[in-house]
N, C-alpha and C positions, 0 to 999 in steps of 0.2 A: 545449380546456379548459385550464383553470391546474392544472397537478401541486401536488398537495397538497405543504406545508410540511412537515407530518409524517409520517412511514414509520414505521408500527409494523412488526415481523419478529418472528418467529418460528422460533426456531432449533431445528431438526428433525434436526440431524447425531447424534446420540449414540441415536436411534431410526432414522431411516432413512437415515442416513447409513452405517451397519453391520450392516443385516440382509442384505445381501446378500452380503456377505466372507464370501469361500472360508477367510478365518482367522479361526476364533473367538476374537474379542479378550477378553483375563483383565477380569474385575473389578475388579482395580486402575485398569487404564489408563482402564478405561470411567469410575473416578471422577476418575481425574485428566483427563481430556478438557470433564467439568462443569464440574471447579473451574475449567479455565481458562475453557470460554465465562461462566461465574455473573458474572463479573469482568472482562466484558468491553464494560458497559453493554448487551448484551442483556435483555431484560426478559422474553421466555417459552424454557423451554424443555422440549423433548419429548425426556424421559430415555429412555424403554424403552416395549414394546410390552407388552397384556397379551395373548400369544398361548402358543399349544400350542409346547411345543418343538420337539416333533417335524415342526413344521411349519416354524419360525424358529428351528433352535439358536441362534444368535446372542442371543436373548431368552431362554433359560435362565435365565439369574442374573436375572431381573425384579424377584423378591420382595425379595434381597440386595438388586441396587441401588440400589431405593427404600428399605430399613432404613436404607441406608449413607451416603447422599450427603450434603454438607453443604450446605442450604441459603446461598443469602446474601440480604441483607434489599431487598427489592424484585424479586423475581427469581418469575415464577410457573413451577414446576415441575408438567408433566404426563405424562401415560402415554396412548399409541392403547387404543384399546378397540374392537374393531367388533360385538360382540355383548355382551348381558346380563352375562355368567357374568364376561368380562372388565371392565364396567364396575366389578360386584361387588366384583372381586379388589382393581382399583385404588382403591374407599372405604376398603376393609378396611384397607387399609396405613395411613390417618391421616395420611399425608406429602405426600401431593398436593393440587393446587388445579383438577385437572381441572373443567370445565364440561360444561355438558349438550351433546353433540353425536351428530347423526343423519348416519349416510352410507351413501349411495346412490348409483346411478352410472348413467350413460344405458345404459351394456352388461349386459347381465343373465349374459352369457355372462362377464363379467369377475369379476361378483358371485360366482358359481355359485363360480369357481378361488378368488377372494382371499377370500369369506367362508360359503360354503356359505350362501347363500342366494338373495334376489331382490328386485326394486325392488318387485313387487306386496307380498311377504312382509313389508317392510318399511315397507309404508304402513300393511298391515295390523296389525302391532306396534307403532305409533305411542302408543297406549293405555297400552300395559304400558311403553312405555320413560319416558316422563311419566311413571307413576307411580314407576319408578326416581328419578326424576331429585325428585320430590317430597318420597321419602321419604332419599332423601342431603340435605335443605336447600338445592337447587338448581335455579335457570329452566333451562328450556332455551333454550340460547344461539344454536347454530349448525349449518347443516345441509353437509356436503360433497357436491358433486356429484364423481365421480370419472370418467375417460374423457373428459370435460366437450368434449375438441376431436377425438377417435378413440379405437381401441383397436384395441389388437394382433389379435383378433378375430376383431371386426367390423368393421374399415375405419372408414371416415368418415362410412355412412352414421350415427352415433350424433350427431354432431352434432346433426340437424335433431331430436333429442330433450332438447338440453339445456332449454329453452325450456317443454317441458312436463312435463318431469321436475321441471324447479324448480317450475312450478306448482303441479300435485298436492299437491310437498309442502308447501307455504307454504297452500294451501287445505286439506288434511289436515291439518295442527297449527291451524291456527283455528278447524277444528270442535269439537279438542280445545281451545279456550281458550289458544291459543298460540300465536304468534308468532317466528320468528326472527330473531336478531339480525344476524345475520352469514350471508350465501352465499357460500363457497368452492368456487373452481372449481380442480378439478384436471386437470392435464395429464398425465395421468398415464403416458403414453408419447411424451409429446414430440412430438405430432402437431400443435401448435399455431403458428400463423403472426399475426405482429402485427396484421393486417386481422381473422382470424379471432379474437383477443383483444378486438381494439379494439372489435369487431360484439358481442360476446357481453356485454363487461361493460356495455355503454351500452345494449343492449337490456335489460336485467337490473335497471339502473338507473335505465331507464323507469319500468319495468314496479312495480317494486317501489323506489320511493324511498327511502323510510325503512329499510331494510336496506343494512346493511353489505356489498361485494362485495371479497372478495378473492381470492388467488391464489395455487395452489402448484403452482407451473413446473418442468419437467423438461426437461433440456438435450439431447435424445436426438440431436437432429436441428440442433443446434446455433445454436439461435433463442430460448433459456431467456432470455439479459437483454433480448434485442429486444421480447420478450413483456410484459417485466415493463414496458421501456421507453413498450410502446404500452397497458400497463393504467395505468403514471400517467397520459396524455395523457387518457384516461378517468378520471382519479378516483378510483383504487383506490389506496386507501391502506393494504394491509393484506397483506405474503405473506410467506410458508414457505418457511426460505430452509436451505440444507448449508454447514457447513463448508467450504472445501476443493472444493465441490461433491460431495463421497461423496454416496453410494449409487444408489438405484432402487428396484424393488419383484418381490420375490423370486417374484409370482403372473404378470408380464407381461413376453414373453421381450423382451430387449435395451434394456428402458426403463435408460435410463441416470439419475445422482445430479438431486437439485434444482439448482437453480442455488445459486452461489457465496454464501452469505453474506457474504463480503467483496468479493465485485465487483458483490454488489447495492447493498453498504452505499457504496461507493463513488460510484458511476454517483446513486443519490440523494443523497449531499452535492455531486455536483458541481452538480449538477440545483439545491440550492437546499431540498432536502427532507431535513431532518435525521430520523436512525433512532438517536441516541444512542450509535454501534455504535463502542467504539475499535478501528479499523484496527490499528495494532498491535499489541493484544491479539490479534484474529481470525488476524493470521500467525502468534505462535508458536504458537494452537492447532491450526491448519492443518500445520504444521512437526509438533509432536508426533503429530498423527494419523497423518502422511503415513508419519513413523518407526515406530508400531505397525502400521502395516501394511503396512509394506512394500511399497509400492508408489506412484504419481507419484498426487496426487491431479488431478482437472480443472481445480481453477480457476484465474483468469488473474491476479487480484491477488497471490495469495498468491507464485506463483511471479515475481513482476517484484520483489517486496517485498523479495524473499529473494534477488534478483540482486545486490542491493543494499547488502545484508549486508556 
């Protein structure tokens, strides 16, 4: 297939890029890490989580950082939410541009650690989260499948679940009178291999044409841009990309950061598919992050950029 022209990205590093640091970065930094990606032709990005602290101190200061940040003009600024109470918190603020999103994951066993719940529990709340999303002024847009190619777990067998996990739910919001826009598949331990990409997003895209299929790749196992490489060859024009490549996910033991926003943003202007993303901007954020925390970040652009220097 022809790689789409245009890459939309989604820049995830100032939420999942830093929930898993053993060093709780200050509020400060965390707003100057914004201002640099807001400014860096990125067009979304996912400032903070609405979670328990106790569960994500690194998401402590949520409320602050959403009072705080400075927007800039074109720039959609969102918050994760994976239940009610956090949806809530995040309208409450009045600063976000959050959309209506459902997630759910082929592993129930994954569900259970990272949201205390269940994919049943979650078709079954279908009802009520619609009428959230009704009474904030907003469609519901998009559904996450998480685990989407294994999980720490359950193994692989989760795979031959992604297929009807997506079902369900695209047949479950149609009852309720809705549709989604967008299915994102998550990798979310890095068990994912370009065949197994390339199979999943063109089955998906069968199945369900008119939906959006995108992707948010995790490098664990060191095949994050081969992934993303073999979801354009498919069509997917649409992934969740880190800084630097920080973080991972603080419920799944050794899932390592997203891939690189700047060696995705790369690899698709080489490809011919522009994502608006100025390279240069993304190193010194990569540079600045790498500095708060003290430590060598993954990605492979940022550190060739900076050889360079």
């Amino acid at each position: 297939m022809t790689i789409p022209k245009q890459v939309f990205v989604r820049e995830v590093g100032p939420r999942e890029g830093l929930q898993t640091s053993s060093k709780v970065v200050a509020t400060e930094d965390k707003l100057k890490l914004i201002d640099f990606l807001s400014h860096s032709g990125v067009k979304e990005i996912e400032i903070t989580s609405m979670v328990r602290p106790d569960r994500v101190p690194q998401m402590a200061d949520s409320d602050e950082l959403i009072a705080r940040f400075r927007p800039a003009p074109g720039v959609r600024y969102t918050a994760l939410y994976l239940n009610r109470k956090g949806f809530a918190r995040a309208e409450a603020s009045g600063r976000l541009m959050n959309e209506g999103w459902i997630y759910s994951a082929t592993s129930d066993t994954f569900l259970s650690k990272n949201a205390n719940t269940s994919h049943r529990d979650i078709v079954t709340s279908l009802s009520e989260w619609l009428s959230d999303f009704r009474a904030a002024g907003k469609a519901q847009h998009g559904v996450m499948i998480s685990t989407a190619f294994g999980c720490a777990y359950e193994g692989s067998a989760v795979r031959d679940r992604l297929l009807p996990v997506a079902q369900e739910l695209v047949d479950a919001l149609s009852q309720q009178g809705s549709r989604p826009k967008e299915l994102s598949l998550a990798d979310t331990v890095g068990h994912g291999t370009p065949e197994l990409v390339r199979k999943a997003v063109g089955d998906l895209k069968a199945r369900f044409p008119d939906i959006r299929i995108s992707l948010h790749l995790h490098d664990t196992r060191g095949t994050g841009i081969a992934n993303a490489y073999a979801g354009l060859l498919e069509g997917a024009d649409c992934f969740d990309a880190s800084v630097g490549g920080a973080g991972g996910c603080p419920f799944t033991p050794g899932a390592a950061g997203n891939i690189a926003t700047e060696d995705l943003a790369y690899m698709c202007e080489e490809l011919g598919a522009s994502t608006g993303i100025s390279l240069d901007s993304y190193v010194q954020g990569a540079k600045f992050l790498e500095q708060v925390l003290g430590t060598r970040l993954p990605g492979k652009y940022y550190r060739t950029a900076r050889s360079r220097a």
